[in-house]
BALOBA-1460 file (C-alpha; in Angstrom, 3 decimals):
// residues 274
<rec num="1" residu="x" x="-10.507" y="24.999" z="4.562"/>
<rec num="2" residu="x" x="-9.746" y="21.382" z="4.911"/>
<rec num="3" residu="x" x="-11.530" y="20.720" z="1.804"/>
<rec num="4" residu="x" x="-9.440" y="22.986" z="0.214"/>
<rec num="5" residu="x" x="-6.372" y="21.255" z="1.276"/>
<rec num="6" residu="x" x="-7.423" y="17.820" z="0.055"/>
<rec num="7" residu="x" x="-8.399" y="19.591" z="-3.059"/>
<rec num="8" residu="x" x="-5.080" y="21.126" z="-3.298"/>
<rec num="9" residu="x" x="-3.428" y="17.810" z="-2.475"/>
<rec num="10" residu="x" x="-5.739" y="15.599" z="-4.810"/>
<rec num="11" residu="x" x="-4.896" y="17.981" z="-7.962"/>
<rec num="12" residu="x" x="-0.766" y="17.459" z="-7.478"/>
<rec num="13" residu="x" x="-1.539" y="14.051" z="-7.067"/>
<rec num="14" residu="x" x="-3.927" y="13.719" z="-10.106"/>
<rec num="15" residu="x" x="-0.817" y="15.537" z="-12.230"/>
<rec num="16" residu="x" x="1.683" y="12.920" z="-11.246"/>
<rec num="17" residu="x" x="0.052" y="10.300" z="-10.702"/>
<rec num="18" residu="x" x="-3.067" y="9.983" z="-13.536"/>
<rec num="19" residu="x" x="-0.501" y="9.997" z="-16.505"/>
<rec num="20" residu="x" x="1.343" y="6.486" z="-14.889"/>
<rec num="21" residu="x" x="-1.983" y="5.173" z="-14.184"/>
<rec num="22" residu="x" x="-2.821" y="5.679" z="-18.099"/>
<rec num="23" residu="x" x="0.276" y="3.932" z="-19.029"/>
<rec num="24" residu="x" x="-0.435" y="1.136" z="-17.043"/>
<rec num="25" residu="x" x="-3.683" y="0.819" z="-19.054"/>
<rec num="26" residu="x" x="-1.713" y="1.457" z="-22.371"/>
<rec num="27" residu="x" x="0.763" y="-1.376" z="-21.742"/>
<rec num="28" residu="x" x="-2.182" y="-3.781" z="-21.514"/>
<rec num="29" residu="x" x="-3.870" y="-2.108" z="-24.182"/>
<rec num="30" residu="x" x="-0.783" y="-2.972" z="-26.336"/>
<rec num="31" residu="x" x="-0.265" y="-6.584" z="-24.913"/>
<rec num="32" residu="x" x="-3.695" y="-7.335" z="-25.291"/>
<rec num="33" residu="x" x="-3.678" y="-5.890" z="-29.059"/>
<rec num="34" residu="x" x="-0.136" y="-8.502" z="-29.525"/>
<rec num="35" residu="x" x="-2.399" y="-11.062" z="-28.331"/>
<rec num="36" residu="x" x="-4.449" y="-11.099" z="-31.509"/>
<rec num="37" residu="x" x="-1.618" y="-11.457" z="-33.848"/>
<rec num="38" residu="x" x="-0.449" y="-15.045" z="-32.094"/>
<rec num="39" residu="x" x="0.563" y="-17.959" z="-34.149"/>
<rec num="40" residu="x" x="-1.129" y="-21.020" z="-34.427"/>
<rec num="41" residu="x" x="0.415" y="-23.392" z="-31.416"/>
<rec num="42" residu="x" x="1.951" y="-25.688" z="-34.361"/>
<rec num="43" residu="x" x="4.006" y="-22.518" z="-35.887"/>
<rec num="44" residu="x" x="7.529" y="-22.344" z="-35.657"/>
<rec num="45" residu="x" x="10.526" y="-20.390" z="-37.164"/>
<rec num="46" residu="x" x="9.967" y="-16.751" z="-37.403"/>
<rec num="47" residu="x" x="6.312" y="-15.385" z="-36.985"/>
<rec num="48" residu="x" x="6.437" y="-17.380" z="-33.405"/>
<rec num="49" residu="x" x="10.054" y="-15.731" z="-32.503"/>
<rec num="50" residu="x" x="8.580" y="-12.506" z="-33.210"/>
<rec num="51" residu="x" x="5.108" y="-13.045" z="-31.368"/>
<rec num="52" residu="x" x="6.938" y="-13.970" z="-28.523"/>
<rec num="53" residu="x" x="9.503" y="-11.201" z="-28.594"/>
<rec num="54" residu="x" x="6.527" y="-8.604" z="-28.562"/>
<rec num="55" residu="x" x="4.505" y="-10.116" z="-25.940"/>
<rec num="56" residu="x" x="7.491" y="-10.625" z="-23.413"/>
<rec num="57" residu="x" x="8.738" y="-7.335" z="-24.052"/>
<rec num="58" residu="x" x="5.114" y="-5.577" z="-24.291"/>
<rec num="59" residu="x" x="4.613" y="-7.832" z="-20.425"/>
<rec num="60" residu="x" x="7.774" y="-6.754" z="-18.603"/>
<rec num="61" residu="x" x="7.220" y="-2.888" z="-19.605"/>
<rec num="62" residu="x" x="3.182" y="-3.963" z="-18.423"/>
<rec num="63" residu="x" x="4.913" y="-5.290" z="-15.014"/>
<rec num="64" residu="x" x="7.145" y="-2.258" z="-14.636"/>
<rec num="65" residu="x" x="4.884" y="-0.192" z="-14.714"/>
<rec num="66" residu="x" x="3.012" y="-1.467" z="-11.942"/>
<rec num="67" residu="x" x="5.853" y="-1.476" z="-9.982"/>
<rec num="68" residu="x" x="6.687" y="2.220" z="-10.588"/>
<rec num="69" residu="x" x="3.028" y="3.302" z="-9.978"/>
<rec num="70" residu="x" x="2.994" y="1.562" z="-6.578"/>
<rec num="71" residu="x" x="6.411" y="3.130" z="-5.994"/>
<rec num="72" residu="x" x="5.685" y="6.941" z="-6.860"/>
<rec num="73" residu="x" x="2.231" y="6.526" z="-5.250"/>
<rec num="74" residu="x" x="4.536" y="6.042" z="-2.108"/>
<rec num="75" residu="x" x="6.848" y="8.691" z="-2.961"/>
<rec num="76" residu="x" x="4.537" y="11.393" z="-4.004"/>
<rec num="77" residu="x" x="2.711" y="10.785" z="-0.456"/>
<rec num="78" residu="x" x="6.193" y="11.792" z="1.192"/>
<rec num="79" residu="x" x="7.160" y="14.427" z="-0.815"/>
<rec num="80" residu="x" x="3.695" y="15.972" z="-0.872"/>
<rec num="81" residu="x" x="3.948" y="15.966" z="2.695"/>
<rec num="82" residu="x" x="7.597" y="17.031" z="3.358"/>
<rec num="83" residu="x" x="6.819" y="19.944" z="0.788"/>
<rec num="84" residu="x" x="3.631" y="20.729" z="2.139"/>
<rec num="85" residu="x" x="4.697" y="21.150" z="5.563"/>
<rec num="86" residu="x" x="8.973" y="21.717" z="5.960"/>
<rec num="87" residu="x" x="9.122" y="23.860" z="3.072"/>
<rec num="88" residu="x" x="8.497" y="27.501" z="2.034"/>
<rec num="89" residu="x" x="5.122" y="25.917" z="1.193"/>
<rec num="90" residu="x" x="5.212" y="25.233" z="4.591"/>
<rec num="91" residu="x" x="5.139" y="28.782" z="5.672"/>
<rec num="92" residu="x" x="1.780" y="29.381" z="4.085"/>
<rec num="93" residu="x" x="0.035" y="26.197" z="5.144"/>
<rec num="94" residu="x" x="1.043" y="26.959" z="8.638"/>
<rec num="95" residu="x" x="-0.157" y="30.475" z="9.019"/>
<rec num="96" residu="x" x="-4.193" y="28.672" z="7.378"/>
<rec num="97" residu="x" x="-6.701" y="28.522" z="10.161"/>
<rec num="98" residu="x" x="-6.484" y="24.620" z="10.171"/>
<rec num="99" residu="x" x="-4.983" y="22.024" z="12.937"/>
<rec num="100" residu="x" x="-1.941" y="20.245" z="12.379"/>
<rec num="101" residu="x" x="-4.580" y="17.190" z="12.731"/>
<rec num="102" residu="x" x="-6.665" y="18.121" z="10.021"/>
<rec num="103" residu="x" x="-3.125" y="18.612" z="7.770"/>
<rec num="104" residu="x" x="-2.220" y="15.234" z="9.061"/>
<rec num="105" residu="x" x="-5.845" y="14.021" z="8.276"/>
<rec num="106" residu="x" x="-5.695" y="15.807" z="4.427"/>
<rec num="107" residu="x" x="-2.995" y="14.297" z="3.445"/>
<rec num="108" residu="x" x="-3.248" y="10.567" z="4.879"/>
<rec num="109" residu="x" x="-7.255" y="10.813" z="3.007"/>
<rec num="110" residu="x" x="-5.317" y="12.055" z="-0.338"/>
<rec num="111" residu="x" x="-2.467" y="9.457" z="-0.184"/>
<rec num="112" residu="x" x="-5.330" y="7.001" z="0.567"/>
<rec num="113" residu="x" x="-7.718" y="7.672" z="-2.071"/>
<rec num="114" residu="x" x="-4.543" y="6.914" z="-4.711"/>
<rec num="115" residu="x" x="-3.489" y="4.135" z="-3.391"/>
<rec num="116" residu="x" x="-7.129" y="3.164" z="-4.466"/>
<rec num="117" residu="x" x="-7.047" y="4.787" z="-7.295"/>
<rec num="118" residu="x" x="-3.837" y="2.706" z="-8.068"/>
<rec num="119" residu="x" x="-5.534" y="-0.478" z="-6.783"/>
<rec num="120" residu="x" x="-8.061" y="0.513" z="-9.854"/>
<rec num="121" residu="x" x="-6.009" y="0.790" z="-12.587"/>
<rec num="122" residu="x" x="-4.012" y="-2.354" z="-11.835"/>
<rec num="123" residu="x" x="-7.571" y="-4.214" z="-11.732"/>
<rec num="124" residu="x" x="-8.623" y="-2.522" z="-15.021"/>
<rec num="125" residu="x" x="-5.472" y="-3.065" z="-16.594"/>
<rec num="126" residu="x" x="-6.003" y="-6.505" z="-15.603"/>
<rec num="127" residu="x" x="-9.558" y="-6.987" z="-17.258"/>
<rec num="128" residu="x" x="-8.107" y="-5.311" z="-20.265"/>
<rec num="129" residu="x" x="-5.224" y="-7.837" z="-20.902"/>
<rec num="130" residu="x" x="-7.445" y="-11.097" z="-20.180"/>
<rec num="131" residu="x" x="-10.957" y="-9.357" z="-22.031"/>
<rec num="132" residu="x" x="-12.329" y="-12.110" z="-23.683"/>
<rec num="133" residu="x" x="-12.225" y="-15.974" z="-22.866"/>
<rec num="134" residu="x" x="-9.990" y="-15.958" z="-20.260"/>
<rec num="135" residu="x" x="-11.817" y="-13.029" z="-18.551"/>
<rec num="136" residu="x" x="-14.775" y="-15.354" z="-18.473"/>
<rec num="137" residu="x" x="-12.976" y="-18.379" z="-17.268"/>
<rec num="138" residu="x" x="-10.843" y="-16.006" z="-14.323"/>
<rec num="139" residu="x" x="-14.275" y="-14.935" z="-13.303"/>
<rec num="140" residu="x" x="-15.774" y="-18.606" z="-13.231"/>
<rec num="141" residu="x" x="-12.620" y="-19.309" z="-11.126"/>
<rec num="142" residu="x" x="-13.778" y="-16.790" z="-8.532"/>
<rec num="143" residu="x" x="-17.389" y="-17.287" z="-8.033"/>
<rec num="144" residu="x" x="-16.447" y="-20.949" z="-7.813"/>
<rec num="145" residu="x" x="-14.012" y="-20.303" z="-4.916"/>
<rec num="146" residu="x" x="-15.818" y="-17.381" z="-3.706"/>
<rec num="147" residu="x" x="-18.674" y="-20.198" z="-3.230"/>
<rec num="148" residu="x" x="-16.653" y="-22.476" z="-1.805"/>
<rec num="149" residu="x" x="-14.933" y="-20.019" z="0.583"/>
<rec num="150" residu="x" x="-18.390" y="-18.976" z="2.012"/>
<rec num="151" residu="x" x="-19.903" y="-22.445" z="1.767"/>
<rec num="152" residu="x" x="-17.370" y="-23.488" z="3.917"/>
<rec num="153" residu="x" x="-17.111" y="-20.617" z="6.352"/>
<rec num="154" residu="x" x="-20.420" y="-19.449" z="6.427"/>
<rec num="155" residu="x" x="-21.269" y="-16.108" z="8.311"/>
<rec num="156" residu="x" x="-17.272" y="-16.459" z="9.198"/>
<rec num="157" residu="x" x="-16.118" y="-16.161" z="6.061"/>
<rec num="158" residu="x" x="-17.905" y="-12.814" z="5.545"/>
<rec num="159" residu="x" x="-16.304" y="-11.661" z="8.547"/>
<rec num="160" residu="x" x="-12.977" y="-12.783" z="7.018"/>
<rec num="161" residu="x" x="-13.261" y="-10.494" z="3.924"/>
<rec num="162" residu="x" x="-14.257" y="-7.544" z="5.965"/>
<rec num="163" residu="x" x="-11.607" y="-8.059" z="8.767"/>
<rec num="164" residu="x" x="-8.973" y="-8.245" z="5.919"/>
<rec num="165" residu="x" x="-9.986" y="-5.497" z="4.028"/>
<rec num="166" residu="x" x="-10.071" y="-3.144" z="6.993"/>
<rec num="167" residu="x" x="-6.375" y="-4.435" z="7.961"/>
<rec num="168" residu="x" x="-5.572" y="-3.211" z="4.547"/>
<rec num="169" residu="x" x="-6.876" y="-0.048" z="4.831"/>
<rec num="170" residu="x" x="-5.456" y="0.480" z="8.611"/>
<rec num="171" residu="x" x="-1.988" y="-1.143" z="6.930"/>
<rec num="172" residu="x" x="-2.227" y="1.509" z="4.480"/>
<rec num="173" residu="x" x="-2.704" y="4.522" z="6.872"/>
<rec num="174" residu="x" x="-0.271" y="3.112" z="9.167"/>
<rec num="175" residu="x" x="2.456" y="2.787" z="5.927"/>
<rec num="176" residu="x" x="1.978" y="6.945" z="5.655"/>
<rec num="177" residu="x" x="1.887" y="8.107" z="8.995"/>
<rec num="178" residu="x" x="5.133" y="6.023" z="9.836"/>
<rec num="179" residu="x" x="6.546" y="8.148" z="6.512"/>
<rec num="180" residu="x" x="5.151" y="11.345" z="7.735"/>
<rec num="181" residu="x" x="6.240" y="10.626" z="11.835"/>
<rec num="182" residu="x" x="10.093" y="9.927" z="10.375"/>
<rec num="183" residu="x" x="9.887" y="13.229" z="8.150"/>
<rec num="184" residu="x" x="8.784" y="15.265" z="11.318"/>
<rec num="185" residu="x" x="11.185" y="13.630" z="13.588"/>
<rec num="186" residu="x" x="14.328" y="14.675" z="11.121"/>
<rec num="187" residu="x" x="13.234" y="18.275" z="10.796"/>
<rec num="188" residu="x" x="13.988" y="18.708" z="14.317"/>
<rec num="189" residu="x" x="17.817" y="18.562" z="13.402"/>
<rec num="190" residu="x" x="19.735" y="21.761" z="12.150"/>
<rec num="191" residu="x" x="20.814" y="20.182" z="9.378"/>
<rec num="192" residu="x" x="20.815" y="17.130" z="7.063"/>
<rec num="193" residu="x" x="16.895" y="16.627" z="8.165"/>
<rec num="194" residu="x" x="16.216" y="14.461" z="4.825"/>
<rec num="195" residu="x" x="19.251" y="12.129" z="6.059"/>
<rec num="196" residu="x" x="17.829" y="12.372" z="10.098"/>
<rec num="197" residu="x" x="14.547" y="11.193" z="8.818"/>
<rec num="198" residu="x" x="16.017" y="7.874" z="6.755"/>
<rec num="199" residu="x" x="17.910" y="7.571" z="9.800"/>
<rec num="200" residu="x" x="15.012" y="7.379" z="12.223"/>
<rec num="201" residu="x" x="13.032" y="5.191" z="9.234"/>
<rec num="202" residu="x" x="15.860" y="2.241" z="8.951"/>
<rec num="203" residu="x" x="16.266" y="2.760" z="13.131"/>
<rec num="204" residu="x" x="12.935" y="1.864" z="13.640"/>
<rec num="205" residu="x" x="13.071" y="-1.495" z="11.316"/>
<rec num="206" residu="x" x="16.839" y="-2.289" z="13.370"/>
<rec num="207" residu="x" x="14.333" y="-1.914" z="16.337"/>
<rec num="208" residu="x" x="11.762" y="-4.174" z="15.010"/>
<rec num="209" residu="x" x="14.182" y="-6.911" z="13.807"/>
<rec num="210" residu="x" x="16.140" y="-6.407" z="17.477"/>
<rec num="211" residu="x" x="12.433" y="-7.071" z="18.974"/>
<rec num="212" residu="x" x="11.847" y="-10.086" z="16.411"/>
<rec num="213" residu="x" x="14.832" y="-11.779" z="17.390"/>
<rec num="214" residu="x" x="14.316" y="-11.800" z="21.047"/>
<rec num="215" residu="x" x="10.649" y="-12.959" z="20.154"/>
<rec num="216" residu="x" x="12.392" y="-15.814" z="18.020"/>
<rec num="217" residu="x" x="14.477" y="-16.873" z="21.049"/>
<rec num="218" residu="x" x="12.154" y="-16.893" z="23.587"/>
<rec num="219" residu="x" x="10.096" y="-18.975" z="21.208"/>
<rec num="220" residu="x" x="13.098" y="-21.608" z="20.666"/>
<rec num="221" residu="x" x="13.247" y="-21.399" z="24.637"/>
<rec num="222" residu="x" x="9.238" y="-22.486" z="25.491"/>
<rec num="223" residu="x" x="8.980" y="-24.672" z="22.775"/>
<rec num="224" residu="x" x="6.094" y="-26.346" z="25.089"/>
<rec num="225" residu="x" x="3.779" y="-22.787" z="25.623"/>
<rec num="226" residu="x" x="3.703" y="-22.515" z="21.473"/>
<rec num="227" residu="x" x="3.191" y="-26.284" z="21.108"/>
<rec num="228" residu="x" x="0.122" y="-25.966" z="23.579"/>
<rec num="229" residu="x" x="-1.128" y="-22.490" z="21.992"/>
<rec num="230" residu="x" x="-0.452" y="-24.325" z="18.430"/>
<rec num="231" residu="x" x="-2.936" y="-27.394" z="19.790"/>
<rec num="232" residu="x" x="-5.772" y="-24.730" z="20.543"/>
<rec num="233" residu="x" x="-5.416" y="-23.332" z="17.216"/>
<rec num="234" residu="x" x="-5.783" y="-26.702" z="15.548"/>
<rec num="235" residu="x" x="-8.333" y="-27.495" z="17.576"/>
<rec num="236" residu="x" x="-10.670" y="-23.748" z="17.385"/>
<rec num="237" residu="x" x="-9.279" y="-22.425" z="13.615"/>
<rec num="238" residu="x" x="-11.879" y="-20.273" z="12.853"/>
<rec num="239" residu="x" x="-11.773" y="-18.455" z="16.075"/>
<rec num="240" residu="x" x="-7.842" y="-18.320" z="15.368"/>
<rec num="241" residu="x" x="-8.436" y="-16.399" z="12.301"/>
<rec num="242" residu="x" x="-10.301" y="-13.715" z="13.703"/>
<rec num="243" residu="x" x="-7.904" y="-13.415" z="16.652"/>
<rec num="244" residu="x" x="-4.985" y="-13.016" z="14.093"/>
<rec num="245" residu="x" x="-6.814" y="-10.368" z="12.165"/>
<rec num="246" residu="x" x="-7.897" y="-8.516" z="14.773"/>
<rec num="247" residu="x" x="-4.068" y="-8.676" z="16.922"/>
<rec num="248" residu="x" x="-2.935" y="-7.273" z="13.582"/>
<rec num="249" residu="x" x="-5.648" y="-4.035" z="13.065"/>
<rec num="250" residu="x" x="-4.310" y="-3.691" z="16.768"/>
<rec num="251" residu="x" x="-0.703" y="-3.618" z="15.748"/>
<rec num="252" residu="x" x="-1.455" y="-1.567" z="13.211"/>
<rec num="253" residu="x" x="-4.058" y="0.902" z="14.516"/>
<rec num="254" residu="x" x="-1.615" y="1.231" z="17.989"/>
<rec num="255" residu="x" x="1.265" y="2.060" z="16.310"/>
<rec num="256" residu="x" x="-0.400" y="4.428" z="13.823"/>
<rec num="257" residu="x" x="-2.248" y="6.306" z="16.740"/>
<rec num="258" residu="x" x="1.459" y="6.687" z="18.372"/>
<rec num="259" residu="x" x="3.075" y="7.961" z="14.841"/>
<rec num="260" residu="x" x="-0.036" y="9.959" z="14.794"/>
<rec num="261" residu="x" x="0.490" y="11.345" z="17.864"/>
<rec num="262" residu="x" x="4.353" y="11.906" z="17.622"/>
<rec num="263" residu="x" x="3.657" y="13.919" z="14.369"/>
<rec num="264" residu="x" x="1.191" y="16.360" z="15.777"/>
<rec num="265" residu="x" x="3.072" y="17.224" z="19.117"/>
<rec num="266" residu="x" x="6.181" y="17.930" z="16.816"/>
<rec num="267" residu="x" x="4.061" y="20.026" z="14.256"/>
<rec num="268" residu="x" x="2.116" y="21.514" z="17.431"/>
<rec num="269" residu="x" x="5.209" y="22.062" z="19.584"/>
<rec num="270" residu="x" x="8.228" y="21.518" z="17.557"/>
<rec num="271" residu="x" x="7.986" y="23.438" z="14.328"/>
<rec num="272" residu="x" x="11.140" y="24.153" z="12.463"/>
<rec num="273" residu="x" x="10.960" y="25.760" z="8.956"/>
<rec num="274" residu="x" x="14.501" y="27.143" z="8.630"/>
């Protein structure tokens, strides 16, 4: 059944979300394509005023794109969920033989697997506009920094990459179940539960920034402590780096357990569909 849910999910998705994907791909397409028709660097007057017309415009419509795709990938993650589970749709996907942790667990796995796919098409979209020359020479870049990276770092540096890419994808969960937890918490109200739930959201950052600020004082008041703990940084860096990365999956994994949490007491305990 949960299967069916994610395959449920990943087809609304897919119809949403597939066509901006292609016209990411399609605005590179066409800058690329402009990219063939550019003057020699000694032109002036017209033919370069037009070039560079059509590959600004054919660029910013390239960039906005991106932009919306990340945006809607966000947006259709909330309003699959909202829909999903505090609408009429609700009252069928609530009456399934499935756990409100396994509907918790479909969705954050479909929202997921877009983001992804987004992360793809932006990469693709990339390779398409700099095919040729400058593909080669971004590539040399890489390898030559990737070398340098590891030659530097060693075994460290591959335990870098992998302790950044899993505080992406823990940063990524933890972006949707926050979403999700703030949606659950403002269908509790009577009324107004869209406007409950951006209340709870922008609470929780006044929180944050309320916690930041005492942080920020107490660090102006032991200027000493942080100049020590800044000393035993400089002096053990690479052991700072993984203590960073992993304080942050922490964060991140802590938090999202308690949003986690939150959300399936409410959907467990707290259900409200009228």
């Amino acid at each position: 059944m949960v299967s069916k849910l994610i395959k449920y999910d990943f087809r609304s998705y897919f119809r949403l979300l597939f066509p901006v994907q292609l016209i990411i791909l399609g605005f590179a397409l066409i800058n690329r394509v402009i990219q063939f028709f550019e003057p020699p660097l000694d032109a002036v007057g017209g033919a370069s005023t037009v070039y560079n017309g059509f590959f600004i415009s054919s660029l910013v419509l390239y960039i906005i794109s991106i932009i919306v795709c990340i945006v809607m990938t966000v947006i259709v993650g909330i309003v699959r969920f909202y829909q999903g589970m505090y609408t009429n749709e609700g009252y069928l996907n609530h009456t399934l033989p499935v756990t409100p942790t396994q509907h918790i667990f479909a969705k954050l796995l479909t929202s997921f697997i877009f983001c992804l796919g987004g992360l793809l098409a932006i990469f693709l979209s990339f390779m398409v506009i700099t095919i040729g020359d400058v593909n080669i020479e971004v590539f040399k870049a890489f390898f030559y920094l990737a070398g340098k990276f590891f030659a530097r770092f060693g075994a460290n540096g591959g335990l870098y990459v992998l302790e950044f890419i899993l505080l992406l994808c823990v940063a990524a969960f933890f972006v949707f179940i926050k979403l999700y937890c703030c949606i659950s918490i403002g269908q509790l109200a009577k009324r107004k539960k869209v406007l409950l739930a951006f209340g709870i959201f922008f609470g929780i950052y006044v929180v944050k920034q309320i916690i930041g600020t005492f942080f920020a004082i107490f660090v102006s008041l032991n200027p000493q402590l942080f100049d020590r703990l800044g000393e035993w940084i400089g002096q053990h860096p690479e052991p700072s780096v993984h203590i960073f990365f992993i304080i942050m999956i922490l964060y991140h994994a802590l938090f999202g357990v308690m949003y986690f949490l939150i959300n399936k007491y409410i959907m467990s305990k707290k259900l409200n569909l009228t």
